[in-house]
C-alpha positions in Angstrom: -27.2 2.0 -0.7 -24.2 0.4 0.2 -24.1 -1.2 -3.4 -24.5 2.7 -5.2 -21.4 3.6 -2.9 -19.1 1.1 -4.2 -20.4 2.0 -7.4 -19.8 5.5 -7.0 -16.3 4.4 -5.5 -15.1 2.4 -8.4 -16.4 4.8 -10.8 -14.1 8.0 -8.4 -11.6 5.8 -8.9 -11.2 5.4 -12.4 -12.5 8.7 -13.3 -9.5 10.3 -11.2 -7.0 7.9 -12.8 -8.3 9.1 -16.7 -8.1 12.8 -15.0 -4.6 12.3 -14.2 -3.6 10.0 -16.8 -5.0 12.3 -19.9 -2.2 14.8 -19.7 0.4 12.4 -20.3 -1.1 11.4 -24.1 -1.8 8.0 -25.3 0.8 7.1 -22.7 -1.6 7.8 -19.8 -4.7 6.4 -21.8 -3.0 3.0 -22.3 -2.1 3.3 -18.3 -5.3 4.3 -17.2 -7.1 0.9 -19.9 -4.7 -1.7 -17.7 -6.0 -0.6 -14.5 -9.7 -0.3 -16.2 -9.0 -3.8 -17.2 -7.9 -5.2 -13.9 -10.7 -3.7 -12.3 -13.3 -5.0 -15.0 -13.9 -8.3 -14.1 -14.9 -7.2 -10.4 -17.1 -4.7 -11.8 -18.6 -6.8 -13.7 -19.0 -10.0 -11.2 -20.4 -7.9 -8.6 -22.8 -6.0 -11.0 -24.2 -9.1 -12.2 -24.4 -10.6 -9.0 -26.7 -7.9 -7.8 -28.6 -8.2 -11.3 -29.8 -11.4 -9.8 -26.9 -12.9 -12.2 -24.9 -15.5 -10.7 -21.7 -16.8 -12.7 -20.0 -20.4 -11.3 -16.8 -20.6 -10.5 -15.6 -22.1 -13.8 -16.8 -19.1 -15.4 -15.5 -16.5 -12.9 -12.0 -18.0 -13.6 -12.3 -17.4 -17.4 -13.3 -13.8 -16.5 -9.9 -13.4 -14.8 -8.1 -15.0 -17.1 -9.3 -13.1 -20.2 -8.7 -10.3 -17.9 -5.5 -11.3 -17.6 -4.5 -11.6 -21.4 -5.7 -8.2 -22.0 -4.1 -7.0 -19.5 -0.7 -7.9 -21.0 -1.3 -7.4 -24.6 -2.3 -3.6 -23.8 0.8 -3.6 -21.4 2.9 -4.6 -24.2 1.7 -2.1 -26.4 2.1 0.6 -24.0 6.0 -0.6 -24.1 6.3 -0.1 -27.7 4.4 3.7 -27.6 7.1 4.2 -24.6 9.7 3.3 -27.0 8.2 5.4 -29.4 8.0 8.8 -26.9 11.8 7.6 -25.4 13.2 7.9 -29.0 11.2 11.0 -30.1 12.3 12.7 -26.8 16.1 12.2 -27.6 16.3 13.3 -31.2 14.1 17.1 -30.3 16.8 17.1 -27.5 19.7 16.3 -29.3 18.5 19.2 -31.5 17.2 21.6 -28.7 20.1 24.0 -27.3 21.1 22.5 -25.0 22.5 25.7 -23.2 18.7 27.6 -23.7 17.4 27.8 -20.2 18.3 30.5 -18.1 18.9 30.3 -14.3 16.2 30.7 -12.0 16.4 34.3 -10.2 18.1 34.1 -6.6 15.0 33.3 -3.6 15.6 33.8 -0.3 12.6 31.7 0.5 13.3 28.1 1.0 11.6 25.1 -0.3 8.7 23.5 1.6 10.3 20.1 2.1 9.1 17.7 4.5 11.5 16.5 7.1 13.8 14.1 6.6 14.2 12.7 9.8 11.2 13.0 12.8 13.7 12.1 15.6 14.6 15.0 17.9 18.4 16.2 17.1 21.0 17.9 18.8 21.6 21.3 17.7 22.0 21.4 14.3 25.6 22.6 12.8 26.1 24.2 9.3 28.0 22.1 6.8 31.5 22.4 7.1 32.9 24.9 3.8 35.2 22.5 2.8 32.1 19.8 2.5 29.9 22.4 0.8 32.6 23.1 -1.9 32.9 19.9 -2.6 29.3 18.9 -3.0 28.7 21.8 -5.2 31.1 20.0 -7.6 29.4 17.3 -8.6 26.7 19.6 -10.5 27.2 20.2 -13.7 25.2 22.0 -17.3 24.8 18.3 -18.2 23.2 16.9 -15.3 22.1 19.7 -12.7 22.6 23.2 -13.1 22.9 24.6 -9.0 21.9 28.7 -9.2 21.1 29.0 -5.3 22.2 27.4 -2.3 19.8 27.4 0.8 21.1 25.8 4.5 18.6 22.8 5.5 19.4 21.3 8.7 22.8 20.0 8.6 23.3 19.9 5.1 22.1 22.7 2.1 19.1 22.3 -0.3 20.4 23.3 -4.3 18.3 25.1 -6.4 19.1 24.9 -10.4 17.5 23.5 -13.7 17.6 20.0 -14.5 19.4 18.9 -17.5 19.3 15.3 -18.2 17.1 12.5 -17.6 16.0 11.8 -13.9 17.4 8.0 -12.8 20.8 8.5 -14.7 21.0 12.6 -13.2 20.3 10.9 -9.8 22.9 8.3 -10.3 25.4 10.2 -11.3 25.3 12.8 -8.5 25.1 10.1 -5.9 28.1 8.4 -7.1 30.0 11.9 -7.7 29.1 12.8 -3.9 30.0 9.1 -2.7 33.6 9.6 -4.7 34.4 12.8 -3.1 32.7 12.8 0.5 32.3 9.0 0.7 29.3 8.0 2.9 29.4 11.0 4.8 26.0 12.8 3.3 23.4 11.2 1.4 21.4 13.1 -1.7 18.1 13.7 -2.2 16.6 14.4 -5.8 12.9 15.6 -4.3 10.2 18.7 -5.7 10.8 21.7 -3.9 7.9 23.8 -3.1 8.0 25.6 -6.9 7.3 22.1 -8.2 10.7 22.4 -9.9 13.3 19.7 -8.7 16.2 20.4 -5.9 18.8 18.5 -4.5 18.8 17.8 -1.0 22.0 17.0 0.6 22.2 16.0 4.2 24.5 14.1 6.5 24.0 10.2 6.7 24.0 10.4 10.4 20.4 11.4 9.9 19.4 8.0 8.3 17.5 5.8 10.0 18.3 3.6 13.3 18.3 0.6 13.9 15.9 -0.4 16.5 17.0 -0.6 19.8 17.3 -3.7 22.6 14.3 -2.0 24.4 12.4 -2.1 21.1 13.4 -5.4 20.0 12.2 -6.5 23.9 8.7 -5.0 23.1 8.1 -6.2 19.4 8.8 -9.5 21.2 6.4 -9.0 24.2 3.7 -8.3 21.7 4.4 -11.1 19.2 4.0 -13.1 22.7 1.0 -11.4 23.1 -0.5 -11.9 19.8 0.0 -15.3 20.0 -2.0 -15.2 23.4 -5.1 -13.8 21.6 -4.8 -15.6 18.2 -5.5 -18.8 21.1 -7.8 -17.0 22.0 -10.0 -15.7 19.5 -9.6 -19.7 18.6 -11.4 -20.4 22.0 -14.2 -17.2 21.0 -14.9 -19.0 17.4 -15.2 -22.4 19.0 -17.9 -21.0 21.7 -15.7 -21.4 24.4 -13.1 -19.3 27.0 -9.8 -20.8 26.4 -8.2 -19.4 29.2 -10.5 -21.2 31.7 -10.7 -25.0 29.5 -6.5 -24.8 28.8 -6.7 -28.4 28.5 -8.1 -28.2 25.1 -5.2 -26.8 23.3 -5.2 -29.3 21.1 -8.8 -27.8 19.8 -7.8 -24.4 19.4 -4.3 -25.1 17.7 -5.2 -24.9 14.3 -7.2 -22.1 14.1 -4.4 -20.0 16.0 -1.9 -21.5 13.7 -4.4 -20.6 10.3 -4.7 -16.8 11.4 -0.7 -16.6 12.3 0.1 -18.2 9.4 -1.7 -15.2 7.3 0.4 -12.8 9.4 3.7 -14.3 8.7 2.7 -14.4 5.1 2.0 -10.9 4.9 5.2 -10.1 7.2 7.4 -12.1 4.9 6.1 -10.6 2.1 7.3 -7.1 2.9 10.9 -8.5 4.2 11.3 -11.1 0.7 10.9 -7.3 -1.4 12.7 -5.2 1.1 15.7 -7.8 1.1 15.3 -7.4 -3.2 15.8 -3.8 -3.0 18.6 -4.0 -0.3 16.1 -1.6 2.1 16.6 -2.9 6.0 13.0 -3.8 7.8 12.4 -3.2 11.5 11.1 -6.0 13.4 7.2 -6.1 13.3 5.4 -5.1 16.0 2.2 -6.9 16.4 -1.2 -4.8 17.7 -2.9 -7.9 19.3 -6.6 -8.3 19.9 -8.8 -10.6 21.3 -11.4 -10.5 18.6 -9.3 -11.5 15.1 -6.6 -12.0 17.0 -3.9 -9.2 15.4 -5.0 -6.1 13.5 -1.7 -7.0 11.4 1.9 -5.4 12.5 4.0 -1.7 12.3 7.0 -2.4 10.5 9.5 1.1 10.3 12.5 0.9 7.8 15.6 1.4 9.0 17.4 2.6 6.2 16.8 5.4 3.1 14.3 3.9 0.5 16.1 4.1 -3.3 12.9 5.6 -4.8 9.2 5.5 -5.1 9.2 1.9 -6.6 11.0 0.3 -4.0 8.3 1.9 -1.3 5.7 0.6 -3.0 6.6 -3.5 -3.8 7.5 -3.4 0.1 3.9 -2.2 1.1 2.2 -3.9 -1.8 4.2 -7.6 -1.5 2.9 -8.2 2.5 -1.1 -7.4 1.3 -0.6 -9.3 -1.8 1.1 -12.6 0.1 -1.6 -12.3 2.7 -3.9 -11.5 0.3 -4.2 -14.2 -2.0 -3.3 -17.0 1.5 -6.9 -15.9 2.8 -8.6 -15.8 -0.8 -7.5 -18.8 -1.0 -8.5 -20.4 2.6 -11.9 -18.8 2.0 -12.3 -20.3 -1.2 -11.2 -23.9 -0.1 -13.4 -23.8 2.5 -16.2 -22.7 0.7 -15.5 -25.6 -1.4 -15.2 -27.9 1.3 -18.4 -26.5 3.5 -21.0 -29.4 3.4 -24.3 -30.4 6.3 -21.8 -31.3 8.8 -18.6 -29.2 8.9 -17.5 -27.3 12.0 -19.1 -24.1 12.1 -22.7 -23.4 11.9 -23.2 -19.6 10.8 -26.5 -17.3 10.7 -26.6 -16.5 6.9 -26.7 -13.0 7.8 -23.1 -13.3 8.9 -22.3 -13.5 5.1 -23.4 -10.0 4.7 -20.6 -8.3 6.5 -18.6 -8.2 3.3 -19.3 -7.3 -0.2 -16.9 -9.7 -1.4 -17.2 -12.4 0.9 -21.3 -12.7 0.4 -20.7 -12.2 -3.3 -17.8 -15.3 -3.6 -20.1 -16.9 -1.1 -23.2 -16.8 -3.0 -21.7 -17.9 -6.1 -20.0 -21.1 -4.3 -22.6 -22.3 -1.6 -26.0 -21.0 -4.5 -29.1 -21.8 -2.9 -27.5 -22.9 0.8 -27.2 -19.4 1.7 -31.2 -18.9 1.5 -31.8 -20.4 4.8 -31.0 -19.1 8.0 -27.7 -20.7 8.6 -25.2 -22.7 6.9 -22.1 -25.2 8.0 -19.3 -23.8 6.6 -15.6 -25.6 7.1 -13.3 -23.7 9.9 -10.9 -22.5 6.3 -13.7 -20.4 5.2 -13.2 -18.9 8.9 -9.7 -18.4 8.7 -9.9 -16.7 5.3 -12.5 -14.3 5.7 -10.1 -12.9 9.2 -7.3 -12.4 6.7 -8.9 -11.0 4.2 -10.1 -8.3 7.3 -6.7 -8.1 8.1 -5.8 -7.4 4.9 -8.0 -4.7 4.1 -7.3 -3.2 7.3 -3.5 -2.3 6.3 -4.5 -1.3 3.3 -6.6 1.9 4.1 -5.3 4.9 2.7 -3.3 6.3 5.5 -0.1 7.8 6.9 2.4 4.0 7.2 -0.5 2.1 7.0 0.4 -1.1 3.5 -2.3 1.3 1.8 -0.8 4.8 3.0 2.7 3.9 1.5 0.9 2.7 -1.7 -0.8 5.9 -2.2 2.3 8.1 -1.2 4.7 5.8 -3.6 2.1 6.0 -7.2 0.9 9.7 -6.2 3.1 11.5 -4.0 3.1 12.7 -0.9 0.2 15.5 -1.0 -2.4 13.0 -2.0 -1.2 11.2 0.3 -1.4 13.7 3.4 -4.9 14.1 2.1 -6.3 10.2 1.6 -4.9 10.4 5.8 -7.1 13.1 6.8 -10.1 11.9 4.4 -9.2 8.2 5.8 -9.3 9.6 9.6 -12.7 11.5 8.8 -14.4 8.1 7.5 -13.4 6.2 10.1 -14.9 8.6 12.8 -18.3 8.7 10.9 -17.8 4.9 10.6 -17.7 4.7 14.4 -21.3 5.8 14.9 -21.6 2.8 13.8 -19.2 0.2 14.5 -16.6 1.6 17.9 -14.2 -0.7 16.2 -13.9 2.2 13.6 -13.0 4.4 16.5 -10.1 2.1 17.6 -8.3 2.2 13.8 -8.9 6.1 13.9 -7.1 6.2 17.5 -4.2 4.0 16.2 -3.8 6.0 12.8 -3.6 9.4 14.9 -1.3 8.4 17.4 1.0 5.5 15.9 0.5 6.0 11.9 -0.6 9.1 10.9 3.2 10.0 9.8 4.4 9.9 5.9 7.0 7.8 5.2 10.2 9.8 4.8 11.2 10.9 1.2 13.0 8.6 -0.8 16.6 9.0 -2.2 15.4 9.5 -5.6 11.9 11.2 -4.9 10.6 12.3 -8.6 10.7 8.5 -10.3 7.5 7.5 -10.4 6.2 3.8 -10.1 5.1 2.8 -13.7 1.6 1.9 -14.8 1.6 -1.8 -13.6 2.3 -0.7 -10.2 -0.4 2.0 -10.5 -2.7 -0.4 -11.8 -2.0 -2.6 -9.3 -2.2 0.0 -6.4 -5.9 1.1 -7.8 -6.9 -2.7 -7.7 -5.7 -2.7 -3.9 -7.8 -0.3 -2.3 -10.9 -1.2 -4.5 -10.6 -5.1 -3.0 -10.5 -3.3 0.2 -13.6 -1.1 -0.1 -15.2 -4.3 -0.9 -13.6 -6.9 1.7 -14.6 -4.0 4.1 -17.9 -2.5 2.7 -21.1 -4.8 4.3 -23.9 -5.5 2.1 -27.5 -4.1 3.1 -30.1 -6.6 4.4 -32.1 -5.3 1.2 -29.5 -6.6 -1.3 -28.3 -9.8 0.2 -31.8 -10.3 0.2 -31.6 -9.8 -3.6 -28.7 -12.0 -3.8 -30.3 -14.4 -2.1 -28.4 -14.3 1.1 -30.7 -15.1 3.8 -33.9 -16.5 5.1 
């Protein structure tokens, strides 16, 4: 069962990136390939693997590296095809009339744009004229047409017709509004509710704050606090209560350091792309737990995003880092499991995870047939971050996976991958209560979209897609357990 829903999954996945990539031509074919050849080789090793097929490690590595190599020759061709649109697009425009579209009729009815800014305000106060006439003069016939101007908030939402190309319209609008008004407003290029483009203009005392002393305080209190029960979940793993044996710190140090580590990886990750694209991080604040000792961190930004790229290499980088740490632990302490390492697991233990049984079984073979197996305390430590992992990257409102979805599809998909995230997890929690805790946390802390970017109708290009669509597969199958049926067929078990 649980192997026909990942199926099914993978299969949803790439079906609805062909659906959406068709319309865009050979363009959106070559697109959609990379992410069907990124996702291949899991496919693949998984399918086999429940054929009864079992690949070594040797060979799984050549899988990803000719993987790899296709990846890049079909991403250079998509370049050149690019290219090849770019060039066609400016000679029919260079012939078009440039002057043929007409302005849009006058509406009194203004866009549905989300809000910029959550935080209550004061009362709100109508742009000042003098501001207004100065921000209707940076639009132009070659960049954007204005033919209606609607009050938002403080500032004014413009209507009009887009004339050039999007990044270089956007940058030159910004810089017009900075030369005339300075930093006094910032400009939004988002889709208004016709699915046309409009220009957003709003004061840039609405941008984000920076976190206050009181929150500084209580990000500390709970990195304190994590700390407290990454010790002791190290105390849980090594059959014993910490907290009543203190004198054996010295036992439970490098487990607590192993799953930290994984967290400050992750955390770095986000603040090393953040820092690249000059976009100001809060600090993290840590949800501790007592049985992996963190669920992972909130991190808000405190200051405007530049576009949709930007959001997404800041929520992809901190999965990615932590990502590839715990693949890594579990895979070197597969490697260095033997008769008599530290832990001593029930085999079943290795069907909690489709991907963990499945890297398992190809590393340990035959050792996983009996009813328990040593494993070295890495394999430990890497499994935990991979559940951390997969955890912040569920589709939904800030969650690492939420922002990915709302920076390669936009924001209604991802409003809807929320709700359909929310509804999951509460069906889940029949099940497993922990499922009921993540669907508590979502609703109350991170059901919220991120905030438009600056520059909201870029959208991330196809590696960054493909990427994305890799993401939340791994997660369905860090996070997916296997059934005692086909671990049995894997040969997991007793």
């Amino acid at each position: 069962m649980i192997t026909a829903i990942t199926v099914l999954v993978a299969l949803g996945i790439l079906g609805w990136g062909y659906y959406r990539a068709k319309p865009f031509g050979k363009l959106g074919i070559l697109a959609w390939l990379q992410s069907v050849v990124l996702m291949a080789p899991w496919l693949f090793f998984f399918g086999l693997t429940t054929l009864g097929i079992y690949l070594n490690l040797v060979s799984v590595l050549l899988l990803f590296v000719a993987s790899t190599g296709l990846y890049i020759v079909i991403g250079r061709r998509l370049r050149a095809v690019a290219q090849e649109e770019s060039q066609r697009a400016t000679v029919t425009k260079i012939k078009g009339d440039a002057f043929d579209s007409q302005p849009e009729p006058p509406s009194s009815e203004i866009a549905q744009l989300p809000e910029l800014d959550s935080a209550e305000k004061p009362e709100l106060l109508p742009i000042p004229a003098e501001d207004l006439k100065a921000i209707q003069g940076i639009f132009g016939i070659d960049t954007f047409f204005a033919t209606e101007t609607i009050p938002y908030q403080e500032g004014a939402i413009f209507k009009g017709n887009l004339r050039g190309e999007i990044e270089p319209t956007f940058a030159r609008l910004s810089a017009s509004l900075k030369e005339r008004l300075d930093d006094r407003y910032r400009l939004f290029l988002v889709e208004g509710q016709e699915s046309r483009p409009v220009v957003v203009v709003l004061p840039s005392t609405n941008d984000p704050k920076p976190a206050t002393l009181a929150q500084k305080i209580l990000a500390g209190v709970l990195l304190i606090a994590t700390i407290a029960t990454c010790l002791e979940t190290a105390g849980f793993l090594l059959e014993f209560d910490f907290y009543n044996s203190l004198e054996r710190f010295r036992e439970v140090l490098p487990i607590a350091l192993g799953i930290l580590t994984v967290l400050g990886v992750h955390e770095l990750g986000h603040w090393l792309l953040a820092r690249r694209h000059k976009v100001r991080l809060s600090f993290p604040y840590f949800i501790p737990t007592w049985q992996i000792g963190s669920f992972g961190a909130i991190t808000r930004f405190e200051s405007l995003l530049p576009n949709r790229s930007a959001l997404f290499d800041i929520a992809f980088a901190g999965p990615a880092a932590g990502g590839i740490v715990s693949l890594t632990m579990l895979i070197t302490g597969l490697l260095l499991s033997h008769e008599g390492s530290l832990f001593k697991l029930p085999t079943q233990f290795f069907e909690g995870s489709i991907l963990v049984g499945t890297v398992a079984r190809v590393i340990l073979g035959t050792a996983l047939q009996q009813t328990s197996v040593a494993v070295h305390p890495l394999t430990i430590l890497g499994w935990v971050g991979l559940i951390l992992t997969a955890i912040n990257l569920m589709p939904a409102g800030q969650l690492d996976g939420g922002r990915i979805v709302q920076a390669i599809y936009g924001r209604k998909t991802a409003g809807r991958t929320t709700a359909a995230t929310i509804v999951v997890l509460a069906i889940a929690s029949l099940v497993n209560p922990l499922a009921l805790y993540w669907a508590i946390v979502i609703l109350v802390l991170q059901r919220n979209l991120e905030r438009p970017s600056l520059n909201e109708l870029s959208e991330p290009d196809d590696t960054r897609a493909a990427l994305g669509l890799l993401a939340l597969f791994l997660m369905i199958t860090i996070l997916l357990p296997l059934t005692p049926s086909l671990a049995g067929r894997l040969g997991i078990g007793g």
